[in-house]
PDB file of N, CA, C and O in Angstrom:
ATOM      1  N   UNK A   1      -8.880 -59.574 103.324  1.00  0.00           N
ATOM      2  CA  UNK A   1      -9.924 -58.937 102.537  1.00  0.00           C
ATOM      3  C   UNK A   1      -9.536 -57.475 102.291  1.00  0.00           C
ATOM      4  O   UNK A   1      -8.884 -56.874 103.146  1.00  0.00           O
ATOM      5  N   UNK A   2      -9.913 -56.887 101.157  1.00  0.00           N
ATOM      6  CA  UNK A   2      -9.281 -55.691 100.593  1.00  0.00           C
ATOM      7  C   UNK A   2     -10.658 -54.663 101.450  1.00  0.00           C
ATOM      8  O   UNK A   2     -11.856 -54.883 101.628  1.00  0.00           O
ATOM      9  N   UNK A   3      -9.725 -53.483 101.825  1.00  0.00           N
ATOM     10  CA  UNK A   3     -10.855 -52.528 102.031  1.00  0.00           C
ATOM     11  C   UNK A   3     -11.475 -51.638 101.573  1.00  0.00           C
ATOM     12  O   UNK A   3     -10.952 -50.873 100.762  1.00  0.00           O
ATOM     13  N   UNK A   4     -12.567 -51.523 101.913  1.00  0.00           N
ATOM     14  CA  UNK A   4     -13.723 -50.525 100.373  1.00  0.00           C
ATOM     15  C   UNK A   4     -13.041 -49.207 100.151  1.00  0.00           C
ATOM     16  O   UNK A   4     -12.829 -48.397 101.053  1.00  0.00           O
ATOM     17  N   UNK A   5     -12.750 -49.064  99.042  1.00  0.00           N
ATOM     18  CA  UNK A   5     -12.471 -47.642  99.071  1.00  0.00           C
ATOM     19  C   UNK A   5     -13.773 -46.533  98.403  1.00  0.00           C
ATOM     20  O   UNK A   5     -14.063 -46.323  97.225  1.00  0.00           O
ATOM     21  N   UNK A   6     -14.608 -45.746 100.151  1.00  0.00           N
ATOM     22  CA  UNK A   6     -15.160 -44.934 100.230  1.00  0.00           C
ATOM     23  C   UNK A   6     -15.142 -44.103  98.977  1.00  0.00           C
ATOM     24  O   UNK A   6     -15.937 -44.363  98.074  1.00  0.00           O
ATOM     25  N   UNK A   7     -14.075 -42.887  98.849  1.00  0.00           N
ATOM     26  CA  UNK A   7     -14.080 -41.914  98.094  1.00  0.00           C
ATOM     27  C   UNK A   7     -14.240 -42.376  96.877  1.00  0.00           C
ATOM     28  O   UNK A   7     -14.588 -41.474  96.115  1.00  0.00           O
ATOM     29  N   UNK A   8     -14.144 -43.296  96.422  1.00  0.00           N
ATOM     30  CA  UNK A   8     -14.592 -44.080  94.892  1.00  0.00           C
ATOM     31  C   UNK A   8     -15.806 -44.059  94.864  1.00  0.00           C
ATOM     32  O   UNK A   8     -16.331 -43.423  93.950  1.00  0.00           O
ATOM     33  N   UNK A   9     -16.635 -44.729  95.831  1.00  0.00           N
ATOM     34  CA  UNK A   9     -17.859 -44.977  95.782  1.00  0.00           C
ATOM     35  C   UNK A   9     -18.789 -43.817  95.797  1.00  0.00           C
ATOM     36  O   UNK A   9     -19.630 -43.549  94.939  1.00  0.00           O
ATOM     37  N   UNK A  10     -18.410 -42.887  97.359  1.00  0.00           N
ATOM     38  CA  UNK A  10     -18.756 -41.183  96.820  1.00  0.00           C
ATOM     39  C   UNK A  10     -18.715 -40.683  95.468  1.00  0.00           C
ATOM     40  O   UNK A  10     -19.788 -40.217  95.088  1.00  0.00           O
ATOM     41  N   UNK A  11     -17.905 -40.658  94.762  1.00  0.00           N
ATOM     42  CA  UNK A  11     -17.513 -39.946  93.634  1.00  0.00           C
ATOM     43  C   UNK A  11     -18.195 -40.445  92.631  1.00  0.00           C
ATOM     44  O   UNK A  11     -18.704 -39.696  91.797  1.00  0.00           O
ATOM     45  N   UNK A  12     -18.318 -41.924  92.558  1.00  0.00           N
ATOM     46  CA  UNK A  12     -19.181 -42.847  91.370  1.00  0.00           C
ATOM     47  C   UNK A  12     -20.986 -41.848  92.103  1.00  0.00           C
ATOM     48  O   UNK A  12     -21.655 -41.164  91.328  1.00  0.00           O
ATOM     49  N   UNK A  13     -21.272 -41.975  93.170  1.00  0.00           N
ATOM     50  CA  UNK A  13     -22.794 -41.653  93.760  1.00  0.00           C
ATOM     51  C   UNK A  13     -22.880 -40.201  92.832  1.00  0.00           C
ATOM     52  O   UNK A  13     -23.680 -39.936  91.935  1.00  0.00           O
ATOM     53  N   UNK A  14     -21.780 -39.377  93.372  1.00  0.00           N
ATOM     54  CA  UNK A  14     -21.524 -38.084  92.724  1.00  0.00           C
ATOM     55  C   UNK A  14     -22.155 -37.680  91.575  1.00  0.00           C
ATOM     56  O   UNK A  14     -22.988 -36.779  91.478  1.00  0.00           O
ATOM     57  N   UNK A  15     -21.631 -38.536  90.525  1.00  0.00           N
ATOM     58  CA  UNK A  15     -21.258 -38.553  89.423  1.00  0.00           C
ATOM     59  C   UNK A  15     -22.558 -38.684  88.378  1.00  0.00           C
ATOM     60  O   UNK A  15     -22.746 -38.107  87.307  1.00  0.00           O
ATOM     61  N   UNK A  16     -23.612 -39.928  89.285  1.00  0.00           N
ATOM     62  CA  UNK A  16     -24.630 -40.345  88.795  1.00  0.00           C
ATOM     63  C   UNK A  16     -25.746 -39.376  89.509  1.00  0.00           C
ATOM     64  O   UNK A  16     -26.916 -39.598  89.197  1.00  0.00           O
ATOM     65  N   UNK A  17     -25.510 -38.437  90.338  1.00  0.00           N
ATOM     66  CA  UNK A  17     -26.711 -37.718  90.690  1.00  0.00           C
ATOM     67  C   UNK A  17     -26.414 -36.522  89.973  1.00  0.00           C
ATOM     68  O   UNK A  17     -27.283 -35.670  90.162  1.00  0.00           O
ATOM     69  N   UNK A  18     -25.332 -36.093  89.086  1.00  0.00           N
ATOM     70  CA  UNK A  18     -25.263 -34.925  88.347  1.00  0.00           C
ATOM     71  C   UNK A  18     -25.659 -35.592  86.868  1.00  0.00           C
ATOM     72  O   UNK A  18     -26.161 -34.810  86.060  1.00  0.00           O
ATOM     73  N   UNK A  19     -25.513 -36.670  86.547  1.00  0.00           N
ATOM     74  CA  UNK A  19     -25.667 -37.367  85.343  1.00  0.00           C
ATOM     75  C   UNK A  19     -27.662 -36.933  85.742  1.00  0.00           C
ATOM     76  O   UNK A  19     -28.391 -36.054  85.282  1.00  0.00           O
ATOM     77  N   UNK A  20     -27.798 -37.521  86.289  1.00  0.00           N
ATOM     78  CA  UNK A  20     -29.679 -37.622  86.395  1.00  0.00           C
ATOM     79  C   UNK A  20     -29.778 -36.169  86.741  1.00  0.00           C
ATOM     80  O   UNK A  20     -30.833 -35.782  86.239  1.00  0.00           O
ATOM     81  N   UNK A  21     -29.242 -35.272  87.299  1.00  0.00           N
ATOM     82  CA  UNK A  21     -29.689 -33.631  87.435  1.00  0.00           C
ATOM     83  C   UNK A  21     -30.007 -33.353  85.938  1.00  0.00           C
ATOM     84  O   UNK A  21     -31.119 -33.145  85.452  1.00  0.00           O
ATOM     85  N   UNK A  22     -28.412 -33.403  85.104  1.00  0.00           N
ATOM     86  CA  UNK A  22     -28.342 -32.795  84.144  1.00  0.00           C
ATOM     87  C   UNK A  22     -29.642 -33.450  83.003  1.00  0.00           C
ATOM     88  O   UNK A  22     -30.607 -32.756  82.681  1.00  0.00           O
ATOM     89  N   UNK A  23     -29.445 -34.825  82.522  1.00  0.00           N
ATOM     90  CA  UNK A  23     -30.469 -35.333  82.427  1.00  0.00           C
ATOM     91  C   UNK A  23     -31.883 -34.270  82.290  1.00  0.00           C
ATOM     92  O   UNK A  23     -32.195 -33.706  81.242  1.00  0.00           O
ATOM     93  N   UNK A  24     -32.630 -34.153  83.591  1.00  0.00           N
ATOM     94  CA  UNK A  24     -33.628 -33.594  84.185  1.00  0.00           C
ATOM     95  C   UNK A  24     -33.954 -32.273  83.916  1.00  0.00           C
ATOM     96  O   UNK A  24     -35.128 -31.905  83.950  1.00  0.00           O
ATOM     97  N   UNK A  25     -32.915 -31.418  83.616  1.00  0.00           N
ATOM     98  CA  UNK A  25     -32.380 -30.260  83.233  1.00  0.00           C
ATOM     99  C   UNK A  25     -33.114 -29.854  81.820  1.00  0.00           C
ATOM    100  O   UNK A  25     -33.959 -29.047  81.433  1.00  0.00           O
ATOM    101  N   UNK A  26     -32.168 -31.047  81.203  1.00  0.00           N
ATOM    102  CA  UNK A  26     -32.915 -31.104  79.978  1.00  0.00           C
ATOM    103  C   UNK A  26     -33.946 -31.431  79.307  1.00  0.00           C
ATOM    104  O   UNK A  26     -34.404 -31.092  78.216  1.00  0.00           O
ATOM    105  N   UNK A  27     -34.240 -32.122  80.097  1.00  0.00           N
ATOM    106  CA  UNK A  27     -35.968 -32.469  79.274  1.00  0.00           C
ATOM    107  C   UNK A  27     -36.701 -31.760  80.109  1.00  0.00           C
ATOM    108  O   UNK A  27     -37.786 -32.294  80.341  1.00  0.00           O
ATOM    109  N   UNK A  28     -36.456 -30.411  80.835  1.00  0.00           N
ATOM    110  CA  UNK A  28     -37.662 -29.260  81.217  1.00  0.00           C
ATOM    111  C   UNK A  28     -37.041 -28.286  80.543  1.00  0.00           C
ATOM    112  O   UNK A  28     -37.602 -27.195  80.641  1.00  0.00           O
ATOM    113  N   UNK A  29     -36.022 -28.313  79.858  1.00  0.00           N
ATOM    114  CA  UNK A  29     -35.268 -27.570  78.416  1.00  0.00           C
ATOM    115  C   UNK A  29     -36.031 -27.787  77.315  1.00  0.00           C
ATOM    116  O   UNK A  29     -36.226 -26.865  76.524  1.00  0.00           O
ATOM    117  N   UNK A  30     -36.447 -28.763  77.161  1.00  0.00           N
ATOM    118  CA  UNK A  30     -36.743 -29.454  76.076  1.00  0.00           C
ATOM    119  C   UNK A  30     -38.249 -29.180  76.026  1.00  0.00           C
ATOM    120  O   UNK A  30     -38.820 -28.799  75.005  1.00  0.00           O
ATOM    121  N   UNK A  31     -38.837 -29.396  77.166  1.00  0.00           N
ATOM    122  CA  UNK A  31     -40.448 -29.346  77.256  1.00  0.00           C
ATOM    123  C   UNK A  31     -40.918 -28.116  77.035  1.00  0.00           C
ATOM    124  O   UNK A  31     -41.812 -27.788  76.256  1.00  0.00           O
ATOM    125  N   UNK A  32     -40.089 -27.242  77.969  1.00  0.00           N
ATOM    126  CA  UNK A  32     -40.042 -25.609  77.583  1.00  0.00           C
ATOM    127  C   UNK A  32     -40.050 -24.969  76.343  1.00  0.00           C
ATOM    128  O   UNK A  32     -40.714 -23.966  76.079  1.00  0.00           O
ATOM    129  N   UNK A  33     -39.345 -25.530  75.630  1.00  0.00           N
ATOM    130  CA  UNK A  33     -38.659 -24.904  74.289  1.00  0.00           C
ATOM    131  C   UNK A  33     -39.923 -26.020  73.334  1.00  0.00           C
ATOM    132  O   UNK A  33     -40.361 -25.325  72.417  1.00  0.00           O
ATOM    133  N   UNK A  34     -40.228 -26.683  73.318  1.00  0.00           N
ATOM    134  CA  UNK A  34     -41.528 -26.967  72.410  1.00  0.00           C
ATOM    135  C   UNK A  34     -42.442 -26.322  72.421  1.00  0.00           C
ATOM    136  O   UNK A  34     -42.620 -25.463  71.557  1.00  0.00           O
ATOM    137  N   UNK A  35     -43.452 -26.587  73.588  1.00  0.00           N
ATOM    138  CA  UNK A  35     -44.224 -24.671  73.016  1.00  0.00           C
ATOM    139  C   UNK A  35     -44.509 -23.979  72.560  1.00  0.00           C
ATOM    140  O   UNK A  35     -45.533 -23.532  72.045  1.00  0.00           O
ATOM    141  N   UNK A  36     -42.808 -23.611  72.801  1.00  0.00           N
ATOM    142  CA  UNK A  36     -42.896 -22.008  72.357  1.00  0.00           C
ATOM    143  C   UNK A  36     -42.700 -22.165  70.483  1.00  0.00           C
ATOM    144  O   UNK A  36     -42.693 -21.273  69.634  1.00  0.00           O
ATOM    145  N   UNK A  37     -42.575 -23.489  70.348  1.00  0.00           N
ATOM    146  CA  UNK A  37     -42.138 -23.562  69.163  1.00  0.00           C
ATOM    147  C   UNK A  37     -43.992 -22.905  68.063  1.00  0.00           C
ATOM    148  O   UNK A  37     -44.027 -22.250  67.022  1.00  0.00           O
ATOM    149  N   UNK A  38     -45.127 -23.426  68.856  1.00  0.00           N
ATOM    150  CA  UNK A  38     -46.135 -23.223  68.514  1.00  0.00           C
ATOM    151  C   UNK A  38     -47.066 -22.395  69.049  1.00  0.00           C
ATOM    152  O   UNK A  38     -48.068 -22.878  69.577  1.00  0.00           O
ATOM    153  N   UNK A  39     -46.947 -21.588  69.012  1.00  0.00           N
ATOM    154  CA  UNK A  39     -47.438 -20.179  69.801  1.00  0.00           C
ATOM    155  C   UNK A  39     -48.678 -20.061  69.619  1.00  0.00           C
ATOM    156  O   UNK A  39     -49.424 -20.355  70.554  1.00  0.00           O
ATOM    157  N   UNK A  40     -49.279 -19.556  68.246  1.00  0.00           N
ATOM    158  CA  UNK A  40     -50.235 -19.523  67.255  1.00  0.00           C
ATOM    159  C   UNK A  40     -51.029 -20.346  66.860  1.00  0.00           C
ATOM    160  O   UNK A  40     -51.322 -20.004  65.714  1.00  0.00           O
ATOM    161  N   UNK A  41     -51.653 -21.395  67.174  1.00  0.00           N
ATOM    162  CA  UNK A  41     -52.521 -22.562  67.033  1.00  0.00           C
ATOM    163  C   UNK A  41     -53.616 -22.176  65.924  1.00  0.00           C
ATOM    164  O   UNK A  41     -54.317 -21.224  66.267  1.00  0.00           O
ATOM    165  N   UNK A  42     -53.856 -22.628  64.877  1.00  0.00           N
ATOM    166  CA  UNK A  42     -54.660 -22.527  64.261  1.00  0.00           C
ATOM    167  C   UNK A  42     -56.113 -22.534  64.846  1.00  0.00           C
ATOM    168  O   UNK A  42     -56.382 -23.524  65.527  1.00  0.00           O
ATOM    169  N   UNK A  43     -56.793 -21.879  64.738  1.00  0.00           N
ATOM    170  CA  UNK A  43     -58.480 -22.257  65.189  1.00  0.00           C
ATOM    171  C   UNK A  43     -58.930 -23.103  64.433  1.00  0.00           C
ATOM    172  O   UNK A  43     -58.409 -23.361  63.348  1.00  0.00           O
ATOM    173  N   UNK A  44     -60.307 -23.855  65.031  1.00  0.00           N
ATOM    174  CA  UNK A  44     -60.604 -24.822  63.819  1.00  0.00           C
ATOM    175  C   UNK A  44     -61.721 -24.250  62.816  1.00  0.00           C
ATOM    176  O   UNK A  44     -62.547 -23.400  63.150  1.00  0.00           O
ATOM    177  N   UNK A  45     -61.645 -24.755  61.708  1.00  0.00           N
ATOM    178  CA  UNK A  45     -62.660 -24.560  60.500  1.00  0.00           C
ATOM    179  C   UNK A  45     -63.969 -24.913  60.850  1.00  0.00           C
ATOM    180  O   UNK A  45     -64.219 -26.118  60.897  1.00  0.00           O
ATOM    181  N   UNK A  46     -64.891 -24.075  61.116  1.00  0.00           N
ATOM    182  CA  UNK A  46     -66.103 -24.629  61.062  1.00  0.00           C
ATOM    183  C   UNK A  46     -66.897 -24.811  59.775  1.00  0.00           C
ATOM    184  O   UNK A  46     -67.245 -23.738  59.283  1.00  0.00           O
ATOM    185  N   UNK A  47     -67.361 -26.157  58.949  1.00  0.00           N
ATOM    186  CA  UNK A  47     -67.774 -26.224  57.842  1.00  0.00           C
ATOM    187  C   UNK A  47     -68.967 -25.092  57.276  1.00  0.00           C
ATOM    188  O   UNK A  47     -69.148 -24.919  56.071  1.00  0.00           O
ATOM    189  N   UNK A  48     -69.846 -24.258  58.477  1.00  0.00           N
ATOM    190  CA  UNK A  48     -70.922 -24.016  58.329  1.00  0.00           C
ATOM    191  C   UNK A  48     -70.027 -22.574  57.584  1.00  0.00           C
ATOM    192  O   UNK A  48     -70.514 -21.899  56.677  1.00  0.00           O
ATOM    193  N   UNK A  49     -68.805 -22.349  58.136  1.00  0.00           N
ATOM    194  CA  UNK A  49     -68.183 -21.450  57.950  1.00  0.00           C
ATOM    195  C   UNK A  49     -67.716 -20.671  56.534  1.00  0.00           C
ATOM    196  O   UNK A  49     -67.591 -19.508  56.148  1.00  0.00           O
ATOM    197  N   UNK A  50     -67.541 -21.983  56.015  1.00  0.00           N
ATOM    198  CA  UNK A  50     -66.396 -22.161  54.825  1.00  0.00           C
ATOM    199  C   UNK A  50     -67.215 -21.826  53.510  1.00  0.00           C
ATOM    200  O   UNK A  50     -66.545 -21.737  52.481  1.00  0.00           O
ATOM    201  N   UNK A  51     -68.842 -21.593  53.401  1.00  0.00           N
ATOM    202  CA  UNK A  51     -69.381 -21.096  52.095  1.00  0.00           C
ATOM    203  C   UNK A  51     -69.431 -19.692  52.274  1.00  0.00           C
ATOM    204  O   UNK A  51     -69.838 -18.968  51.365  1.00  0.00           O
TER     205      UNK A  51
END
């Protein structure tokens, strides 16, 4: 029987917990940066307003 080779398997674990960091990274990049995209919100129209 062939034996496991460890440092493969480390490196694959590695690999996929920087894949899901980076990932993660970005969509609080992403969540962040929407926002700010809308700063200024319109208020709403009140009809009683508008004559």
């Amino acid at each position: 029987m062939a034996k496991p080779n460890y440092a493969f398997e480390k490196r694959q674990r590695d690999l996929a917990k920087k894949k899901k960091k980076d990932e993660k990274r970005q969509r609080k990049l992403e969540a962040k940066a929407e926002p700010a995209t809308d700063d200024a919100p319109t208020p709403p129209v009140d009809p009683a307003d508008v004559d």
